[in-house]
C-alpha positions in Angstrom: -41.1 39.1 -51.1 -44.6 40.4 -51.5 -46.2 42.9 -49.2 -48.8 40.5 -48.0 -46.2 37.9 -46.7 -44.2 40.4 -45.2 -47.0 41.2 -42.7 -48.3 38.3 -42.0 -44.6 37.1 -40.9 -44.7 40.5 -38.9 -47.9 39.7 -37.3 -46.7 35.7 -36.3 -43.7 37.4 -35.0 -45.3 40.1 -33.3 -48.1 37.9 -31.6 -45.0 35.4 -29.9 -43.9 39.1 -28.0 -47.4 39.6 -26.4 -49.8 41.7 -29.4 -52.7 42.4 -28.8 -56.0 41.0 -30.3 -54.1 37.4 -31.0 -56.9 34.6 -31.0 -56.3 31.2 -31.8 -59.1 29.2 -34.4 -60.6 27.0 -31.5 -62.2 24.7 -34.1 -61.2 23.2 -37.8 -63.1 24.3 -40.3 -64.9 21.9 -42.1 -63.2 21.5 -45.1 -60.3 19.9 -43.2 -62.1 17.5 -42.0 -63.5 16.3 -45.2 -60.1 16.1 -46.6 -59.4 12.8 -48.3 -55.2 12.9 -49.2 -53.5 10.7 -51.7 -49.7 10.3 -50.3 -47.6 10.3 -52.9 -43.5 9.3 -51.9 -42.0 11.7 -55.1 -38.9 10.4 -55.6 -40.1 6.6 -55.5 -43.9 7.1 -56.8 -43.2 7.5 -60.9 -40.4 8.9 -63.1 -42.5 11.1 -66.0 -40.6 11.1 -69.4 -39.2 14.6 -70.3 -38.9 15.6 -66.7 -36.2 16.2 -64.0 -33.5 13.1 -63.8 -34.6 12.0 -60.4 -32.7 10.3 -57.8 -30.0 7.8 -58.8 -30.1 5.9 -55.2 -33.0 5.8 -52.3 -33.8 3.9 -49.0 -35.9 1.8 -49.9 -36.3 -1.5 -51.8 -34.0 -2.5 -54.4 -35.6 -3.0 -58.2 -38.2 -0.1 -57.5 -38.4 3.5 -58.3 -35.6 6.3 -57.4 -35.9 8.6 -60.0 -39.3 10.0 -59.7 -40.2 13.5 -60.4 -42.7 16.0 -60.8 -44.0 15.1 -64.4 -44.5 12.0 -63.0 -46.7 13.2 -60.1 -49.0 15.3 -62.8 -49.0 12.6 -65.7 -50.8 10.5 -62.4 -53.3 13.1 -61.6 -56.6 11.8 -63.4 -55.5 8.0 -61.9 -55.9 9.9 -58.2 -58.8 12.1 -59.0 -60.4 9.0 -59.9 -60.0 7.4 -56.5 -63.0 9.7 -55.3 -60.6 11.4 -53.1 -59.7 15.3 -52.6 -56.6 16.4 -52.4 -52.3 15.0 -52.8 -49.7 15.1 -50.1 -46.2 15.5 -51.6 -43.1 14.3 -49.4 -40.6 17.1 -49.6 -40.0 19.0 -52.9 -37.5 21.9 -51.7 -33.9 21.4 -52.8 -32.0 19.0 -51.3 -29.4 18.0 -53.8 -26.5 19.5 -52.0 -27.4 19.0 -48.2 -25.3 17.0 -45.7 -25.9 13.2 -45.3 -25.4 11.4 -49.1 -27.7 10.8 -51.8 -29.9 8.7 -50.4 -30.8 10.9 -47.8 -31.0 13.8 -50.1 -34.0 11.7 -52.1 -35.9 12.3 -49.1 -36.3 15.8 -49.0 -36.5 15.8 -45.6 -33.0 17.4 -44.7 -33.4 20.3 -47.1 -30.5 22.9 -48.0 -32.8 25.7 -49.6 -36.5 25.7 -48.3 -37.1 28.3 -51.3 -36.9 26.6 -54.5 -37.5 23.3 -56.1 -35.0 20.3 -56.2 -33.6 20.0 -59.7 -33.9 16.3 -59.4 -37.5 16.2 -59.2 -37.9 19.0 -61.3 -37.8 23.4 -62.4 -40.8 25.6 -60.5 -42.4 25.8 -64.3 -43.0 22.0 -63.6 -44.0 22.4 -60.2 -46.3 25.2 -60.8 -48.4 22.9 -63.7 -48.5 20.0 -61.3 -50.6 22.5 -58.7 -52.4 23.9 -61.1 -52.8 20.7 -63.3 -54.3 19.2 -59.5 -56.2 22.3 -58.7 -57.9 21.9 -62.2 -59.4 18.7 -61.0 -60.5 20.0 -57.9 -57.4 18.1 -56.0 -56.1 20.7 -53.0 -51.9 20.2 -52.9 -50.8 19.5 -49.6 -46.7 19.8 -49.1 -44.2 18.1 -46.4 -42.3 20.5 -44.5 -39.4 20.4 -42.3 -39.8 22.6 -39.8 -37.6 21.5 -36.8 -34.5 20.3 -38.7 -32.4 20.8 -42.0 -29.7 19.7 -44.1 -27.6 22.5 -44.2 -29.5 26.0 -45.0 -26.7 28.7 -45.2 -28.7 31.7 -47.1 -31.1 34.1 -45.6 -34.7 33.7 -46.5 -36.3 36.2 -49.3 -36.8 38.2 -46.9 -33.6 39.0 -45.1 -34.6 36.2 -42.1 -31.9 33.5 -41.3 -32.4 30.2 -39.5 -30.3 29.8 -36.1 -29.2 26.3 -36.3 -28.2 25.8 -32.7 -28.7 21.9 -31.7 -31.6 22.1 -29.8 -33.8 19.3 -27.8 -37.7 19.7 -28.2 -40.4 19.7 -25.3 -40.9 16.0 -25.8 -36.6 15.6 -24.3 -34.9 12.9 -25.6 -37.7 10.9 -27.2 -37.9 13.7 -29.6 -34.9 14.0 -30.3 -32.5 16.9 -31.1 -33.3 18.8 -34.0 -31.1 22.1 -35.4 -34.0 24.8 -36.1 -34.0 26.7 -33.0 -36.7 28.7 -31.7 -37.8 32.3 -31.5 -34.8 33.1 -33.2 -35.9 30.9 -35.9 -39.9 31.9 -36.0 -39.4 34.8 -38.6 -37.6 32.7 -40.9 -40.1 29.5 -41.0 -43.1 31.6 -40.7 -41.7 32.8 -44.5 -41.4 29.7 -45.5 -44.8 28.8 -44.4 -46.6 31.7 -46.0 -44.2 31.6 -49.0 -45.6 28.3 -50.9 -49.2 29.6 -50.6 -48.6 32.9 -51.7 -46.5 32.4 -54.5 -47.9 28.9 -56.1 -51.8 28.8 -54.1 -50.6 25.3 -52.3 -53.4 24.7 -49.5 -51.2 23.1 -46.4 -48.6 21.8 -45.0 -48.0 18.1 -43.8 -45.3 19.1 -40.7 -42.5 16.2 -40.1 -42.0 15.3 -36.7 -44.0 18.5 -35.3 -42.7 18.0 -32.2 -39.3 19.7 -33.1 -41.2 23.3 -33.1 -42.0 22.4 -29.2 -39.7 24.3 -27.3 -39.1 25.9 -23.9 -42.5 25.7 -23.6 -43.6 27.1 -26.0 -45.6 25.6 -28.8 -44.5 27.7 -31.9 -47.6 26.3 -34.0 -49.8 28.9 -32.7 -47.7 32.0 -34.6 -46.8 29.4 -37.6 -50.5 28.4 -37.8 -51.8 31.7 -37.3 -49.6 33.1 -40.3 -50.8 31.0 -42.1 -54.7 30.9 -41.5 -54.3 35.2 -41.6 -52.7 34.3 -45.2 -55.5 32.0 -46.3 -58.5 34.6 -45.1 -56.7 37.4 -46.8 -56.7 35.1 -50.6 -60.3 34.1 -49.6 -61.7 37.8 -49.3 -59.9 38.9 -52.7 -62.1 35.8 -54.4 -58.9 33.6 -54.5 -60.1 30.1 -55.2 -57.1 28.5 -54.2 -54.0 28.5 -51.2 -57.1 29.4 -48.8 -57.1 26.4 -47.5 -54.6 26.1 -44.7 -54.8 22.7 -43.4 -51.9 21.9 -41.1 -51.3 18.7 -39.8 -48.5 17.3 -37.9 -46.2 14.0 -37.9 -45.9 12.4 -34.0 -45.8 9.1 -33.4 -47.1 9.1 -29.8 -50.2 8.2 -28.4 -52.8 10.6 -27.7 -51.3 11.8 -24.3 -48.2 12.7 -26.1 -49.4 15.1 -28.5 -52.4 16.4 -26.3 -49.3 17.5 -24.3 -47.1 18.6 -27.7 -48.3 20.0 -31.0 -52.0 20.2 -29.7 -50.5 21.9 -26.6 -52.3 25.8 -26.2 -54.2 25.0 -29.8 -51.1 24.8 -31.5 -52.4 22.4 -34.3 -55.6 21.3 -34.5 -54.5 17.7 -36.3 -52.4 15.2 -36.1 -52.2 12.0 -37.3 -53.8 9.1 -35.7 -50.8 6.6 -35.3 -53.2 5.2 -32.5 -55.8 4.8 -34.7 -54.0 3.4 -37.3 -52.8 1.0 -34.9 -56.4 -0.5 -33.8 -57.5 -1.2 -37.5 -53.9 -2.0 -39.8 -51.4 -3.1 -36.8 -48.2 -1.4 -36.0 -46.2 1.0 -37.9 -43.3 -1.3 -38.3 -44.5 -4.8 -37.4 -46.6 -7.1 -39.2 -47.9 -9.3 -35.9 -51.0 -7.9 -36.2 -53.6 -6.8 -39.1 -55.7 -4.6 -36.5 -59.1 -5.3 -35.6 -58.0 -7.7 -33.2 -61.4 -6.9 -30.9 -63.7 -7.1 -34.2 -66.4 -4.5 -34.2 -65.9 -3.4 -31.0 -62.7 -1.7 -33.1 -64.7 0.0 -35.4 -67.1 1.1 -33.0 -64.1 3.4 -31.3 -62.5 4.6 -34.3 -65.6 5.4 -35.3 -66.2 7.2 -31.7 -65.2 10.8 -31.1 -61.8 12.1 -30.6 -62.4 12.8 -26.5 -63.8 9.6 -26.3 -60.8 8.2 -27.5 -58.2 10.2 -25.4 -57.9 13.0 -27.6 -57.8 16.3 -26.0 -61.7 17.2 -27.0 -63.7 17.0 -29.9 -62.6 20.3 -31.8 -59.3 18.1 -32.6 -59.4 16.5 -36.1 -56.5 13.4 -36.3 -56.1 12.2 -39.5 -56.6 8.6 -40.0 -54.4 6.4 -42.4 -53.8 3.1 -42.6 -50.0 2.7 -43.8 -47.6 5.4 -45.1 -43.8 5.7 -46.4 -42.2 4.9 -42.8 -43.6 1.4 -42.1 -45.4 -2.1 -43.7 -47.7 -1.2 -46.2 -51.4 -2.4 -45.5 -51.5 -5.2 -47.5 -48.5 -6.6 -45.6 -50.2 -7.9 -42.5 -52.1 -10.2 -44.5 -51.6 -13.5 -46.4 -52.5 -13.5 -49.8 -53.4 -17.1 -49.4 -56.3 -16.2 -47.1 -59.1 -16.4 -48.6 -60.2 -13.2 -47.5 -57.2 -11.1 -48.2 -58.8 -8.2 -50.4 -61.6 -8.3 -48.5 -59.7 -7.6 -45.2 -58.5 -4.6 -47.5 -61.7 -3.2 -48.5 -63.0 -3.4 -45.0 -60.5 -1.7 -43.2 -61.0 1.1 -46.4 -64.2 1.3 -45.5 -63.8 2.2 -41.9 -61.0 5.0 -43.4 -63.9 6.3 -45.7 -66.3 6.5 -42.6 -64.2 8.5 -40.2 -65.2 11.8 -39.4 -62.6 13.9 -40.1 -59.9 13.8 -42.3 -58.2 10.7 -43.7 -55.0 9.3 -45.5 -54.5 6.9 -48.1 -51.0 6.1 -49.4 -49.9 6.0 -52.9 -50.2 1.9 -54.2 -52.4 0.6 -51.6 -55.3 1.0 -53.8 -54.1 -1.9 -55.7 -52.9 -4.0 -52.6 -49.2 -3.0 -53.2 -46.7 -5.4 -51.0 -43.0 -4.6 -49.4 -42.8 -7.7 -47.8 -41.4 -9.7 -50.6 -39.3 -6.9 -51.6 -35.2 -7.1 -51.1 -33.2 -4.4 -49.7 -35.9 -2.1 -47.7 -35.6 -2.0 -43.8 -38.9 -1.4 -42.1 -38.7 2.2 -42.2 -38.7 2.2 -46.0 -39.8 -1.0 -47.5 -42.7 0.5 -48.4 -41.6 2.9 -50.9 -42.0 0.8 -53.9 -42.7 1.7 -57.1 -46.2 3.8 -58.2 -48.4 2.2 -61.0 -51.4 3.7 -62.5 -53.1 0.2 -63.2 -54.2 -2.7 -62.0 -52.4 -5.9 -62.4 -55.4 -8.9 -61.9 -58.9 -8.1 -61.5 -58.6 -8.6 -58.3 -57.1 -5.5 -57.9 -59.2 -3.5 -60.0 -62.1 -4.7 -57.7 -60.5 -3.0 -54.9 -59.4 0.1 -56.6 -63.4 0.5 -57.6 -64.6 -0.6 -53.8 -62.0 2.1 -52.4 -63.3 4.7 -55.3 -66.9 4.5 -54.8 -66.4 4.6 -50.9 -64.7 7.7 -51.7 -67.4 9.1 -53.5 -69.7 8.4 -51.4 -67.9 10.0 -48.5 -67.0 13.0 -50.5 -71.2 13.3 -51.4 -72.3 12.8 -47.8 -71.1 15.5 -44.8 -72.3 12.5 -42.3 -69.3 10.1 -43.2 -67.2 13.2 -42.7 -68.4 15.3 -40.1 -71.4 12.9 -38.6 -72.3 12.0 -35.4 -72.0 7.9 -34.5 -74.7 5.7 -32.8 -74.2 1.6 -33.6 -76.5 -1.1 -33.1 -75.1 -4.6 -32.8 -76.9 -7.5 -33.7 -76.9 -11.4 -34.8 -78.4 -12.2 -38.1 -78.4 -16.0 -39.1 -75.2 -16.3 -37.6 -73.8 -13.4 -38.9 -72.1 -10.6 -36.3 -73.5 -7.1 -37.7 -72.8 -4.1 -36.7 -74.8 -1.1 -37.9 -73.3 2.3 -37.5 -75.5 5.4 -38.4 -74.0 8.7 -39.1 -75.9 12.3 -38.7 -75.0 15.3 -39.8 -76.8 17.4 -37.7 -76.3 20.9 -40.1 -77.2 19.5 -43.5 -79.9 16.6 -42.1 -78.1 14.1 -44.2 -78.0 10.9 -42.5 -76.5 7.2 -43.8 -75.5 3.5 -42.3 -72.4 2.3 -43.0 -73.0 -2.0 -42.9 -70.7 -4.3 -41.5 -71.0 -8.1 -41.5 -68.5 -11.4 -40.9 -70.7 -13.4 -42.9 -73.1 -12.8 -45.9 -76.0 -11.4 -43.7 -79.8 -9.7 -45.1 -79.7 -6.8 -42.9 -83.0 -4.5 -42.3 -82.2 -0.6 -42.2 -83.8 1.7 -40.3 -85.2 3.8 -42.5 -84.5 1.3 -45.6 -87.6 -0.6 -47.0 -86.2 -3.7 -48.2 -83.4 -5.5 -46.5 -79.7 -4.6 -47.8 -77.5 -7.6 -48.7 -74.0 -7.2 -47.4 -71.1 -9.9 -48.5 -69.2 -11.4 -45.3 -66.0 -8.1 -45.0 -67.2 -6.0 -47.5 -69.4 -2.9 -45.7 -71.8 -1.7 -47.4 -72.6 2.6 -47.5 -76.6 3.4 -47.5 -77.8 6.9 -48.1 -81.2 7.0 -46.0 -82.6 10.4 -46.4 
């Protein structure tokens, strides 16, 4: 283990006793909030020829992928870097081939045996390594999954000489959270390596955290000395002109509303995001139900999601949830609508749009850029259907007209801080019939300013600041650039 890790585990460990001169980063910095992640499932997204064997067996739906693997992940990288967007999200890589619970299970990653090295099903560390560097190349941060309140059966010591204590233990949220088998302080030493580890060895840039709520205990929030670790690690890479793994985005899986993680992970600035499964809520309907498609109070919708995070229950503005709109656990996004509707990619590209305008960062998951369904898919329960296979190209041009819309949103979000970090104002009005709602984003430190167009009906809309009127199509917003 290097001398660098080493201390900043010391350090994490050191601050939970009572050292002095700990601070906690009050605010994200703004390169997390203009993160735009591509989620990528490994082990059901694509199988690369020459690589690891994959999986034999997955949950998930029968006929699609179960052998994806690293090579497949890098062969895809130009297909993601052309969806405008800045960074992947890997589900779990670290060895799971011999931990308790089956195969499928094991596919997962997310009940790991050895936290330290790469499954052989997906692939060696020489393949993992070109996959980061291959994404780093094209200006894609790598963002991995970790585990850091339960495993599948770790039984060595860490690098280092630290050892998990694996003593069942129930979270702060009680039995809503569950019970989970990573028990902390004891544990802090160890996962703080792990934590550290990735980004010192490889240059990865964050960590996606599965149900965060497991490192909530006693009340403690354990985030603060995990985070910390990290940041400490990043600063130290920045200041010796590292261009990579200086990152350190951390953001955090709970599936409560905004009360319940003000009052967990973003307990004591702990994390600074989450994601927005309240969010993702208002504008694509439940996680695990397709009753609704979201937006079920039109603009007025928009208009919060839109809002900032206090406004919205959040525990004050310096909080950055990450919006998405589906992900590996539920319905995909093009579920919750018919493709009979006259409408249907439309509905897609609006509620894409309103992902591209968020100000902070955002989510999209692997397939949804072509309108990828689980619904008519056999064998996947709710929690899984939607881990169908990945394809780099469109099927109808249909699909390659919503690929496009979501790529030059994208763009046009990754070119202008207001869609990221911008201030909101709307202005509502009724154009020949057509309900319009204008929103107008400011970013007060760079002066840029833009209006994001919505419209249920082909409308002529006048922009402030626009000469000639902007023609929007009835669901399809429209991005203007004003200054």
């Amino acid at each position: 283990m290097s001398t660098n890790r080493l201390k900043y585990i010391l350090l994490a460990f050191a601050s939970f006793f009572g050292a002095k001169g700990y601070a906690q980063a009050p605010v994200a910095p703004d390169e997390h909030r203009s993160l735009s992640i591509y989620q990528i499932m490994v082990a059901s997204f694509r199988h690369g020829d020459g690589g690891a064997e994959g999986y034999k067996a997955m949950w998930g739906p029968d006929g699609h992928t179960k052998n994806g693997n690293l090579k497949g992940v890098t062969e895809a990288l130009d297909h993601i870097a052309s969806l405008g967007v800045n960074a992947i999200w890997l589900t779990p890589v670290f060895d799971s081939s011999s931990a308790e619970g089956g195969q499928k299970l094991n596919a997962t990653g997310y009940f790991t045996n050895n936290y330290f090295s790469i499954d052989p099903h997906f692939g060696s560390e020489a393949d993992f390594k070109e996959l980061v560097d291959e994404a780093h190349r094209r200006g894609l941060y790598v963002i991995l999954d970790g585990v850091f309140g339960h495993h599948g059966g770790v039984t060595t010591a860490s690098p280092g000489g630290h050892v998990l204590d694996s003593t069942r233990t129930l979270s702060d949220r009680g039995e809503q959270g569950g019970t989970g088998n990573i028990s902390y302080p004891a544990s802090l030493p160890y996962m703080t390596e792990v934590a550290t580890y990735w980004i010192d060895k490889y240059g990865i840039d964050g960590w996606r955290l599965d149900q965060a709520y497991q490192a909530t205990q006693g009340g403690h929030n354990y985030w603060l000395e995990i985070r910390k670790a990290v940041e400490d690690l990043a600063a130290e890479r920045r200041a010796r002109g590292e261009e990579w793994g200086t990152l350190a985005y951390m953001v955090g899986e709970d599936w409560g509303d905004a009360a319940t993680i003000n009052k967990g992970v973003y307990r004591d600035g702990g994390l600074l995001s989450a994601f927005d499964f309240e969010g993702k809520e208002l504008i694509s309907g439940p996680m695990q139900d397709v009753s609704s498609p979201g937006l079920c109070h039109g603009w007025d919708d928009v208009k919060l999601i839109l809002s900032e995070p206090a406004k919205r229950g959040y525990l004050n503005n310096a909080v950055i949830p990450n919006l998405f709109l589906s992900n590996h656990d539920g319905y995909r996004l093009a579920d919750h609508f018919a493709t009979s509707d006259s409408t249907y990619y439309r509905q897609l590209m609006l509620r894409n749009a309103i992902l591209a305008a968020y100000s902070g960062p955002i989510t999209l998951y692997y397939g949804d850029e072509y309108a990828d369904r689980s619904l008519e898919t056999v064998g996947g329960q709710k929690d899984n259907i939607a881990r169908t296979s990945g394809h780099l190209d469109a099927r109808t041009p249909e699909e390659q007209e919503l690929k496009d819309y979501i790529s030059s949103a994208m763009r046009f979000r990754a070119a202008n801080p207001a869609m990221w970090r911008g201030s909101s104002t709307f202005k509502r009005k009724t154009i020949n019939g057509a309900d319009v709602l204008i929103v107008y984003k400011h970013d007060k430190a760079t002066g840029n300013r833009v209006a994001v167009v919505f419209s249920d009906k082909d409308a002529a809309v006048k922009i402030k600041g626009i000469p000639a009127p902007v023609n929007v199509k009835a669901l399809i917003p429209v991005f203007i650039k004003i200054d």
